[in-house]
ZAMARGU-4260 file (C-alpha; in steps of 0.2 Angstrom, whole numbers, plus 5000, padded with zeros to 4 digits):
<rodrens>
0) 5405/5416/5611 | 5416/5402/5610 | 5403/5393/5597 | 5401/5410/5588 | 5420/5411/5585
5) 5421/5394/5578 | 5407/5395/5566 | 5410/5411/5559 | 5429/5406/5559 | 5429/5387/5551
10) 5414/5398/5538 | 5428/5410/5532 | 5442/5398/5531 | 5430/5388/5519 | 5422/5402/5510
15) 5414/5400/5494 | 5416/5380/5494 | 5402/5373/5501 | 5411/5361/5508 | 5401/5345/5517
20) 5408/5344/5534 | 5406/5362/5536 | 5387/5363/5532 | 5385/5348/5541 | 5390/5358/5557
25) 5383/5374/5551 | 5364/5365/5550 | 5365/5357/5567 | 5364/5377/5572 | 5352/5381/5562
30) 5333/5377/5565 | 5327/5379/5551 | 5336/5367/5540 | 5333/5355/5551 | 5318/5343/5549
35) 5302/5344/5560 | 5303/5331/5570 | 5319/5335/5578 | 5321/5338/5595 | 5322/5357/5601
40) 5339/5361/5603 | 5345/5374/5615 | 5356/5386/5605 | 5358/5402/5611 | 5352/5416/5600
45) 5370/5423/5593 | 5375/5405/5589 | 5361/5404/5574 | 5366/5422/5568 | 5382/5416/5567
50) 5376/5400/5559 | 5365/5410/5546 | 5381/5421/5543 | 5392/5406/5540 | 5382/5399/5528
55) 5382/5415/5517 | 5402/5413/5518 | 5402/5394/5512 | 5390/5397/5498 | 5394/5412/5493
60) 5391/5415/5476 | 5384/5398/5472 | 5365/5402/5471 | 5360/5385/5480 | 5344/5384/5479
65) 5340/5375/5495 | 5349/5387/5504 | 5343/5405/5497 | 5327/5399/5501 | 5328/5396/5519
70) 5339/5413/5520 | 5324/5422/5513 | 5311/5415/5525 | 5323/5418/5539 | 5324/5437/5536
75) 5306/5439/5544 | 5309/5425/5555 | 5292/5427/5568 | 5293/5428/5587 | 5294/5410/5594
80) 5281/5408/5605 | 5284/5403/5623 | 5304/5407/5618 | 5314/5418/5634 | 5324/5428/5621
85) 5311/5432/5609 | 5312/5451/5608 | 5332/5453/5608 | 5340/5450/5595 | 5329/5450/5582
90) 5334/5464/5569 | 5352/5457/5569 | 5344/5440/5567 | 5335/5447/5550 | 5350/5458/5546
95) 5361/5442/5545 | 5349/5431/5535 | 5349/5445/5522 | 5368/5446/5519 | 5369/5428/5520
100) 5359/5429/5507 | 5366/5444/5497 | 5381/5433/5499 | 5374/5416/5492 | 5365/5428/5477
105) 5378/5442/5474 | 5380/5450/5457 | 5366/5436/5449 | 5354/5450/5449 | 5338/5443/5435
110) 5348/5427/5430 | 5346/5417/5445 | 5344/5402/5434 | 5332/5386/5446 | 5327/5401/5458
115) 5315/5412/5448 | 5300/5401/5455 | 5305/5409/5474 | 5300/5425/5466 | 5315/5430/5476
120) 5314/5450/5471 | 5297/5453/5473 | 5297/5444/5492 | 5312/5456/5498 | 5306/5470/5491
125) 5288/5466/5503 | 5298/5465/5515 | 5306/5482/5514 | 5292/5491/5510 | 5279/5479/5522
130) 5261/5473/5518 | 5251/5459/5523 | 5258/5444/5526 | 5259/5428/5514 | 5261/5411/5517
135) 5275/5411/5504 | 5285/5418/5516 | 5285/5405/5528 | 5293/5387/5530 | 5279/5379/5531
140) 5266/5388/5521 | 5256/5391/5536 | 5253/5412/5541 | 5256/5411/5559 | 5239/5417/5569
145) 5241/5436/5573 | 5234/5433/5590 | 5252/5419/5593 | 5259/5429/5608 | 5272/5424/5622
150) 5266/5439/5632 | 5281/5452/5625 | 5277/5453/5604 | 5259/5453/5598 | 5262/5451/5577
155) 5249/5458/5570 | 5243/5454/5549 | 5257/5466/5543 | 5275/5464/5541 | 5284/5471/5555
160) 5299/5480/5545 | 5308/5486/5558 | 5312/5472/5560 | 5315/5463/5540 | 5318/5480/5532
165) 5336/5483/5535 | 5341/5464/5530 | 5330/5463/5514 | 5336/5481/5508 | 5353/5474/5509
170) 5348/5457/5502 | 5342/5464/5489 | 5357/5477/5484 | 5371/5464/5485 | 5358/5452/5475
175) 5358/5466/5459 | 5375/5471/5463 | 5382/5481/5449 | 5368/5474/5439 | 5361/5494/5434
180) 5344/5487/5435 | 5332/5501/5434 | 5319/5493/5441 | 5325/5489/5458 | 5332/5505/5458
185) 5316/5513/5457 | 5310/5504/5467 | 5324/5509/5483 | 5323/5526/5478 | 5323/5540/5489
190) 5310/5550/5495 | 5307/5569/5483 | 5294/5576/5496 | 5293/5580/5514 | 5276/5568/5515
195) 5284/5551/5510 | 5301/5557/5519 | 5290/5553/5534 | 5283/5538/5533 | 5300/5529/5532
200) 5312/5528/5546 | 5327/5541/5546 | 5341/5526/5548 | 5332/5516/5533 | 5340/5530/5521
205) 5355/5527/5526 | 5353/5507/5521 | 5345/5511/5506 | 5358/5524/5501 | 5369/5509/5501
210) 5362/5497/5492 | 5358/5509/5478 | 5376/5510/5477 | 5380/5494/5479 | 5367/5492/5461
215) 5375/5506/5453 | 5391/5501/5461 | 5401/5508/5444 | 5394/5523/5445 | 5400/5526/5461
220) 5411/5540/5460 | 5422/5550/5476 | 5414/5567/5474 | 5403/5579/5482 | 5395/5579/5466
225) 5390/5561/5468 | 5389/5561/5486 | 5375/5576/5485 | 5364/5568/5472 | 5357/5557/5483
230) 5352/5569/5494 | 5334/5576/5489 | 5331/5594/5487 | 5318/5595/5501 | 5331/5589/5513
235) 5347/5600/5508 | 5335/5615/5508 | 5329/5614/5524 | 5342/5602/5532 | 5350/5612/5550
240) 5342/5626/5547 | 5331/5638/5558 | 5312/5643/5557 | 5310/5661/5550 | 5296/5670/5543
245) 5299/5663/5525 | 5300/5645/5529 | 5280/5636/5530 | 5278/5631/5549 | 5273/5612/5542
250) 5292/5608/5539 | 5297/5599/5549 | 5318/5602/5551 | 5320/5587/5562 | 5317/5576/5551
255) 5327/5584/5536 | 5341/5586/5547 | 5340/5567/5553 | 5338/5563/5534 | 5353/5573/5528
260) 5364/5565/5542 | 5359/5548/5536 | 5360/5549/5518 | 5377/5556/5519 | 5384/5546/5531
265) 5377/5530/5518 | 5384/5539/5504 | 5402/5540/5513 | 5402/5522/5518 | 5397/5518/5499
270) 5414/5528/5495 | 5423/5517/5508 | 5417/5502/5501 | 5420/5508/5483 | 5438/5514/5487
275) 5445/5505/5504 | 5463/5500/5503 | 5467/5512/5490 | 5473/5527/5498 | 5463/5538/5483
280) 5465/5556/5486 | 5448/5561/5479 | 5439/5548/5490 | 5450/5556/5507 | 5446/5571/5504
285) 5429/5570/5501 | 5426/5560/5515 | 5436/5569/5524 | 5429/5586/5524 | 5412/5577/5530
290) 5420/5570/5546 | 5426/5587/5548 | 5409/5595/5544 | 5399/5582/5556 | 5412/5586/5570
295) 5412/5604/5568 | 5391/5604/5569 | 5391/5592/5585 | 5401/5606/5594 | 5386/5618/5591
300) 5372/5611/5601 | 5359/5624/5591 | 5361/5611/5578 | 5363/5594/5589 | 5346/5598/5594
305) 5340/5599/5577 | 5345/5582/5571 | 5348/5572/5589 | 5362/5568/5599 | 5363/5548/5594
310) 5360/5552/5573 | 5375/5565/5572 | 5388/5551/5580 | 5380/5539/5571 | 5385/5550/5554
315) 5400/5556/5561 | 5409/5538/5567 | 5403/5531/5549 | 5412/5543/5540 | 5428/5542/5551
320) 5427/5524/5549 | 5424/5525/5528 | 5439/5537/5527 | 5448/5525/5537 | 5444/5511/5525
325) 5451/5523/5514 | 5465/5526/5522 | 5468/5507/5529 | 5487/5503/5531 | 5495/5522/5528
330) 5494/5531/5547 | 5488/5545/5541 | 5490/5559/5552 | 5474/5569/5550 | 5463/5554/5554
335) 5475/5549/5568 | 5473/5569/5577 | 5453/5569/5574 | 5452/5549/5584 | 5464/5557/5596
340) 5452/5569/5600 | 5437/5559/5600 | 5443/5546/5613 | 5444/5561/5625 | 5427/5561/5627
345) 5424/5551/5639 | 5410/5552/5652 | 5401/5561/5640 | 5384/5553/5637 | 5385/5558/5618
350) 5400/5546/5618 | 5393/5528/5620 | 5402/5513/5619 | 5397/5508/5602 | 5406/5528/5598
355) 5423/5523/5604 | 5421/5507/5599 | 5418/5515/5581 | 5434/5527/5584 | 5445/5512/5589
360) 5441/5503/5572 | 5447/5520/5562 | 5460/5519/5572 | 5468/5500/5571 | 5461/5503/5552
365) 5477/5517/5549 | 5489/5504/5555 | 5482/5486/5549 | 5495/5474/5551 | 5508/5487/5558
370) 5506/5495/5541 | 5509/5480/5531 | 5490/5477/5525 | 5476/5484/5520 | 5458/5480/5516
375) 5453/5473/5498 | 5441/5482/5485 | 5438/5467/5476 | 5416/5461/5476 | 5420/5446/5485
380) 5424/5456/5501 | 5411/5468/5499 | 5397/5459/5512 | 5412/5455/5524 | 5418/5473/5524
385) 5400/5479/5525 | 5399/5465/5538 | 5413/5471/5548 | 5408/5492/5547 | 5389/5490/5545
390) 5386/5509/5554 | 5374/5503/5567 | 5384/5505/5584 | 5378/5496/5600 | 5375/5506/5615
395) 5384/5493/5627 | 5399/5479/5627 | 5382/5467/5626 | 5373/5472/5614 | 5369/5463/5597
400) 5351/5468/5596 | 5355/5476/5578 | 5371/5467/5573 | 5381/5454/5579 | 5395/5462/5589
405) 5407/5445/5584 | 5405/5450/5563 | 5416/5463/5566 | 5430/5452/5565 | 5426/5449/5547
410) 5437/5463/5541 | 5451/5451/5544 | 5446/5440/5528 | 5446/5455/5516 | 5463/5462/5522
415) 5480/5458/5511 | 5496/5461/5511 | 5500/5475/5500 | 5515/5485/5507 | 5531/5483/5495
420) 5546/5489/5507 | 5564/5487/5498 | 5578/5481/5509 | 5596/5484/5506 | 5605/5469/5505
425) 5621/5474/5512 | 5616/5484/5527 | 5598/5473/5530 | 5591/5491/5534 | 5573/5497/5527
430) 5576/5510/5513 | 5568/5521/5500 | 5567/5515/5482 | 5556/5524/5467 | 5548/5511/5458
435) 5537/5512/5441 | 5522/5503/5443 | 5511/5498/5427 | 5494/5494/5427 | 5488/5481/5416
440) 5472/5486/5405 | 5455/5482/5412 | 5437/5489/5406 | 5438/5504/5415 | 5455/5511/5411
445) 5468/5508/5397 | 5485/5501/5404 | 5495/5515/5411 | 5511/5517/5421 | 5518/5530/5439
450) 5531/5531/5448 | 5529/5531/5467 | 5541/5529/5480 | 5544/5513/5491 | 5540/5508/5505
455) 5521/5511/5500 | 5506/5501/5497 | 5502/5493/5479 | 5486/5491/5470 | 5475/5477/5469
460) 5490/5462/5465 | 5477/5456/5453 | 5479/5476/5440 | 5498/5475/5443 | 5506/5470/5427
465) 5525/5475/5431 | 5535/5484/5445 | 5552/5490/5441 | 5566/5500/5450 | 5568/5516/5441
470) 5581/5524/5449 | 5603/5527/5446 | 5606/5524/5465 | 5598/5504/5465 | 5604/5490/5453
475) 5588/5487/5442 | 5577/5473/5447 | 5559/5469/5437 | 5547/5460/5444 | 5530/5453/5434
480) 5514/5445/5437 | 5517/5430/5425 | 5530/5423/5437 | 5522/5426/5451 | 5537/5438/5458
485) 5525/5451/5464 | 5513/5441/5474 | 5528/5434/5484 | 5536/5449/5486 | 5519/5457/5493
490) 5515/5441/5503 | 5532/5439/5511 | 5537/5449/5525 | 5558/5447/5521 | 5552/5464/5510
495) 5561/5468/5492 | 5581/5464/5492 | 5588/5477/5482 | 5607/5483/5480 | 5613/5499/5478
500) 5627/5504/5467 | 5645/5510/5475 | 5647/5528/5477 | 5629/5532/5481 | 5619/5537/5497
505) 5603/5532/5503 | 5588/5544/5500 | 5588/5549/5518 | 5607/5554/5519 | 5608/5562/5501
510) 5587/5566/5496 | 5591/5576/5482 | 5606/5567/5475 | 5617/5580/5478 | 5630/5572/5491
515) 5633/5556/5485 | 5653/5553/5478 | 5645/5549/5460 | 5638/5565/5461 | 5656/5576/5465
520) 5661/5590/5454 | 5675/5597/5469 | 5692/5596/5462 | 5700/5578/5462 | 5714/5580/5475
525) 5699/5582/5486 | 5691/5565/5482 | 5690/5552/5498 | 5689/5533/5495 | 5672/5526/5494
530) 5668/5513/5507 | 5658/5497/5502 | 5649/5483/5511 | 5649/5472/5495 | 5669/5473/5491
535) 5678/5475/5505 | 5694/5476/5493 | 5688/5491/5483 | 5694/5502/5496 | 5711/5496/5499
540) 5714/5499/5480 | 5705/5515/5481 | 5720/5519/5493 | 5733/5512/5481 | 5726/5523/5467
545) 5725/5539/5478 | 5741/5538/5483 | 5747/5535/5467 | 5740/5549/5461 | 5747/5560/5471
550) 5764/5555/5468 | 5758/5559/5450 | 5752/5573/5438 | 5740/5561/5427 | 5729/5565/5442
555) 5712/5566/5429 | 5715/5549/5422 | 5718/5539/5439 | 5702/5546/5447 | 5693/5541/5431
560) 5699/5524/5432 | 5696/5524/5452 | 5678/5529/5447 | 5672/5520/5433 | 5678/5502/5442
565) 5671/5507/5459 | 5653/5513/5451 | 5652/5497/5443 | 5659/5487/5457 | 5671/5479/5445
570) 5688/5480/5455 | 5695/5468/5442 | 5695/5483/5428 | 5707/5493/5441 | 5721/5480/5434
575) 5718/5484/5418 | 5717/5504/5419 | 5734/5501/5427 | 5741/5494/5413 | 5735/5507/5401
580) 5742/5520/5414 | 5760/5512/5412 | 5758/5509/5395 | 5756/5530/5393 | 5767/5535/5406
585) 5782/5532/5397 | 5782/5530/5378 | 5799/5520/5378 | 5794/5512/5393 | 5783/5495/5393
590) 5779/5481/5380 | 5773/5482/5364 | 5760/5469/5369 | 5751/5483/5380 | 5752/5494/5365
595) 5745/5482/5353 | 5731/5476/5367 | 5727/5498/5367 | 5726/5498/5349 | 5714/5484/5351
600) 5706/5492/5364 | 5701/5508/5350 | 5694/5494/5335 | 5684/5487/5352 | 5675/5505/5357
605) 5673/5510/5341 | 5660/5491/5335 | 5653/5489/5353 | 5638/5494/5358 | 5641/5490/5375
610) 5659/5495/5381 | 5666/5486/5395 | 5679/5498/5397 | 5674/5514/5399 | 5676/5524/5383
615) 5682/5541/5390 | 5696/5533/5398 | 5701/5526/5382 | 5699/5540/5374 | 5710/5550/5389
620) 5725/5537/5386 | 5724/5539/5367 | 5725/5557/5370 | 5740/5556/5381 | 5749/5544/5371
625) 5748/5555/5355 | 5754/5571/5367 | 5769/5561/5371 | 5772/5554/5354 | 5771/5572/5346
630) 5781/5579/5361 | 5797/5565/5357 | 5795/5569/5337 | 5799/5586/5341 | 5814/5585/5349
635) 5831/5586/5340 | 5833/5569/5336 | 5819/5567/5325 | 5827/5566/5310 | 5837/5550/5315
640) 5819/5541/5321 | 5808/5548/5306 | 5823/5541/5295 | 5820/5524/5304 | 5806/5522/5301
645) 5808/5528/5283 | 5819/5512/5282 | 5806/5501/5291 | 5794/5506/5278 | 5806/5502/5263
650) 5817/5488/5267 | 5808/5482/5285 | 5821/5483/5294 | 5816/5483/5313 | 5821/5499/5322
655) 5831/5500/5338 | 5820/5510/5348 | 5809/5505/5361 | 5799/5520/5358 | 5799/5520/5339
660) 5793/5499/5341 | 5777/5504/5355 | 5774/5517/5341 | 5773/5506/5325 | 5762/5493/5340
665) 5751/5508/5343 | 5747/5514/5324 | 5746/5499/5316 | 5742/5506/5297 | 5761/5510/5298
670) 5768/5495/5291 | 5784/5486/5281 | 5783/5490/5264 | 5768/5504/5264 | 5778/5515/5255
675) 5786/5512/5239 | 5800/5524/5237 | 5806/5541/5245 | 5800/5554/5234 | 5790/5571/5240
680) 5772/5562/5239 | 5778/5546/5247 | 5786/5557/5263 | 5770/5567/5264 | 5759/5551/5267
685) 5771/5545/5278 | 5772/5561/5289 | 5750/5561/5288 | 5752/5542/5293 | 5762/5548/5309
690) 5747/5560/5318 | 5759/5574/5321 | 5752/5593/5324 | 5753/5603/5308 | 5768/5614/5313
695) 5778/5598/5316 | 5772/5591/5302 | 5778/5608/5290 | 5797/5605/5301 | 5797/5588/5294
700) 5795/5589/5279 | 5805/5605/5276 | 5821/5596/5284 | 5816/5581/5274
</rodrens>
């Protein structure tokens, strides 16, 4: 096992580079590339799958020539003569030389340009279908005698496909993956009629149900629809149910109900395939409802007898598995109940080791890389995950007559980080975050945008054009694929620093955004200060303000000011709200350089687009300058201040009032020399200039 790890291991690390060292290594394991004349070497039996398979992963997608055609002549590899392991292992033996080779030929389909003289098609699809033998299907050109025997196999002049079947069908899928060919698949086709369903082995449907996908792999779609047009009408009519008068006593309900388990089952794990890592609610609860459905008719044993203990847990584990590709990395809870309860059957002789072996994948599947991965959709993982899941269970811890036990691990090389979980950089604590997520434009779908909620799993990092933070209670971040932000982000386990603003509460203490201080509508004597992690100050002058505003009756404005600098986490605004506050306490009081910096203030808000300042405040201390202004006018000793600043007008003389010089500091358009003389229309414009209330306006200018 030691060798097997290595090779399949160093294999991965260096797929698709067919690099020299490595296939150095991987042909000292491998008989058949090596010359004739070499000594026989003594490799055990799962070493050359492992070999066969690791030669798939280093030229994958490179259609060597060289290779391809030695991974074709291994599928129907015949039985070494005089060998002690010549009967074990050899269906896995043929089911790794034909994804080794779907591997090396994926996706090239008709233009496998230097390889058409192999005849590569028409030789896999022999071997799926069998016939006589031909020497083009051997090293050496030779047709081995039919009466070769060790005492154990006797090959006879047809092609055994029991054993080549299963690898070629897969071969020959991944080879026209996505191609559409209509040939070929025609050629894999189901069976219409109860007569040909039964000259082809029940588990076969299952592989070819797969590879029809696999070559129609865009019309693979995550319905019952879909899933149910595979199945051939023979078999859903007759498929679990009983013999009655009606029915002809030629059908045989066996095998329709080992057919409709299989084809399913295939259809699921096509589904899987087609949608692992995504989390795609169409594709769960499709394939869902069948893991339900197999489950419930195993509890029946009128219908286990119909169909056969060993095919029902075969369907039913690979559809808990597909949903769990599905599913791969969110913990689902459904899934999690139904493997619950099928690791409690144990003793049971239903439940075999390759069962709970099946249950256990489902199970790590949920939780891949404690939530942090999940597995990859993309073609170049297609043979590893089918690899990894291929739904032929062994019956004990050694056995790897069918499939090697050790390509499980394979699933490893299609997972990838995907989970996006925002941190709060003030507390370091995990936290929720809603993010917009927009999806570049591809050939399937045109580029569109959602919002979802953080910690979750992304898409494929490749589709993702732009994730942003759309939300009041977090600082805004952006992150884009041209700067590489998002990969490192989904790579990285440090997670997404984000900052949340003053004032506001995380989604698990305030969900709906009803609690948070920004969100207050009580009274404002009832206001707290707001305590921050960021400005540690902030709340120390939020102490200063409140008590000030007690002490006070300009309560509105205070709070205001306390609020806008705190929400902003800009506690150097607070010095400048206290300025305007004493500036409009007391009209006589202060400089006129704190008037003439509010007058500025109002030119400022009115030309910026983008305030510093809050606007409403200026606005509130404009409003409660003019009160007072209009309130001192009115008192008895107006006329003596409206006839100085009659004088000012004229003869610009300054006037000996604080007040009346913070006034002409505050309305600037009152200036020396505005009016020319100090008759009825000159007084009127003069009383307009001053913002007075119309009564007091009328009292003015009838004393005037």
């Amino acid at each position: 096992m030691t060798a097997v790890g290595i090779l399949l291991g160093i294999s991965a690390s260096m797929r698709g580079t067919m690099d020299v060292s490595t296939a150095r290594l991987l042909t000292i394991h491998t008989p058949a590339l090596l010359p004739a004349s070499t000594t026989h070497l003594d490799i055990a039996h799962s070493t050359k799958i492992a070999a066969l398979v690791g030669l798939g992963l280093l030229y994958q997608f490179s259609s060597h020539r060289l290779i391809a055609g030695v991974l074709l002549h291994e599928i129907y590899h015949p039985p070494e003569v005089g060998s002690k392991n010549v009967t074990n292992d050899r269906e896995s033996y043929s089911l790794a030389a034909g994804l080794a080779l779907g591997m090396v030929l994926m996706g090239k389909g008709d233009n496998m340009i230097g390889l058409h003289d192999l005849n590569i098609t028409n030789h896999l699809c022999l071997l799926i279908n069998g016939g006589h033998k031909s020497s083009e299907m051997f090293k050496d050109g030779s047709i081995p005698s039919s009466h070769a025997s060790n005492g154990q196999v006797y090959e006879g002049e047809m092609i055994n496909i029991d054993v080549t079947s299963v690898g070629a069908t897969l071969a020959l899928g991944l080879t026209y993956f996505n191609t559409k060919s209509q040939a070929v698949y025609d050629w894999l086709k189901l069976p219409q009629t109860q007569y040909i369903l039964e000259t082809i082995r029940p588990d076969f449907l299952q592989i070819r149900v797969i590879s029809l996908s696999l070559i129609m792999w865009e019309t693979v779609l995550p319905t019952d629809q879909w899933l149910l047009g595979y199945l051939p009408d023979v078999v859903a009519k007759y498929a679990f149910k009983r013999p009655s008068q009606q029915v002809s006593s030629s059908v045989d309900f066996e095998t329709h109900s080992q057919a409709y388990c299989y084809i399913v089952s295939g259809a699921c794990m096509s589904i899987g395939l087609k949608f692992a890592g995504t989390w795609n609610k169409s594709a769960y609860k499709t394939l869902l409802s069948y893991t339900e459905k197999f489950l419930e008719i195993s509890q029946k044993p009128s219908l286990v007898d119909q169909s056969g203990k060993h095919v029902l847990e075969n369907a039913l584990c690979t559809c808990l598995l597909s949903v769990a590709m599905v599913m791969s990395g969110s913990g689902d809870l459904q899934i999690i109940r139904i493997c619950r309860y099928l690791r409690t059957r144990i003793g049971i002789p239903l439940a075999t080791y390759g069962s709970h072996m099946a249950v256990h994948m489902a199970l790590a599947l949920l939780f891949l890389g404690s939530g942090r991965y999940t597995l990859s959709c993309k073609p170049d993982t297609l043979p590893l995950l089918l690899s990894a899941f291929f739904p032929k269970f062994p019956i004990h811890s050694n056995d790897n007559r069918y499939h090697l036990q050790a390509l499980r691990h394979l699933y490893a090389q299609a997972a990838e980080p995907r989970l996006i979980f925002p941190i709060d950089v003030d507390t370091g604590e995990p936290c929720y975050v809603p993010l917009q997520v927009t999806l570049s434009a591809t050939e399937d779908y045109n580029r569109f945008s959602y919002v979802t909620c953080a910690p979750t799993i992304m898409p494929q990092i490749d589709a993702i054009e732009r994730i942003e933070i759309c939300d009041q209670r977090h600082w805004p971040i952006v992150l884009t694929s041209q700067d590489q932000c998002i990969r490192m982000t989904l790579g990285g386990r440090s997670g997404l620093a984000v900052k949340r603003k003053y004032g506001h509460l995380t989604y698990s203490e305030d969900p709906n955004g009803v609690v948070g201080a920004m969100i207050r509508t009580m009274p404002f004597r009832h206001y707290s200060p707001l305590t921050s992690h960021s400005h540690s100050k902030l709340t120390q002058m939020q102490h200063n303000f409140l008590n000030m505003a007690k002490e006070s009756d300009e309560n509105p404005f205070i709070y205001l000011a306390m609020r806008d600098a705190v929400s902003r986490e800009r506690p150097e605004l607070l010095s400048l709200y206290y300025k305007i506050y004493e500036a409009t306490s007391s009209i006589g009081g202060g400089s006129c350089v704190d008037f003439q910096q509010l007058f500025f203030l109002n030119i400022y808000k009115r030309v910026s687009t983008d305030c510093v300042v809050s606007k409403d405040l200026v606005d509130l201390a404009n409003k409660k300058l003019q009160r007072k202004i209009r309130c001192w006018f009115s008192g008895p000793e107006n006329l003596d201040h409206l006839k100085e600043l009659l004088d000012y007008t004229l003869t610009r003389k300054q006037p000996t009032s604080a007040t009346l010089l913070n006034y002409l500091a505050f309305y600037s358009d009152i200036s020396p020399g505005c009016l020319g003389s100090h008759s009825g229309l000159s007084v009127a414009l003069f009383i307009t200039k001053l913002h007075l209330s119309a009564a007091v306006a009328q009292q003015l200018m009838a004393a005037l």
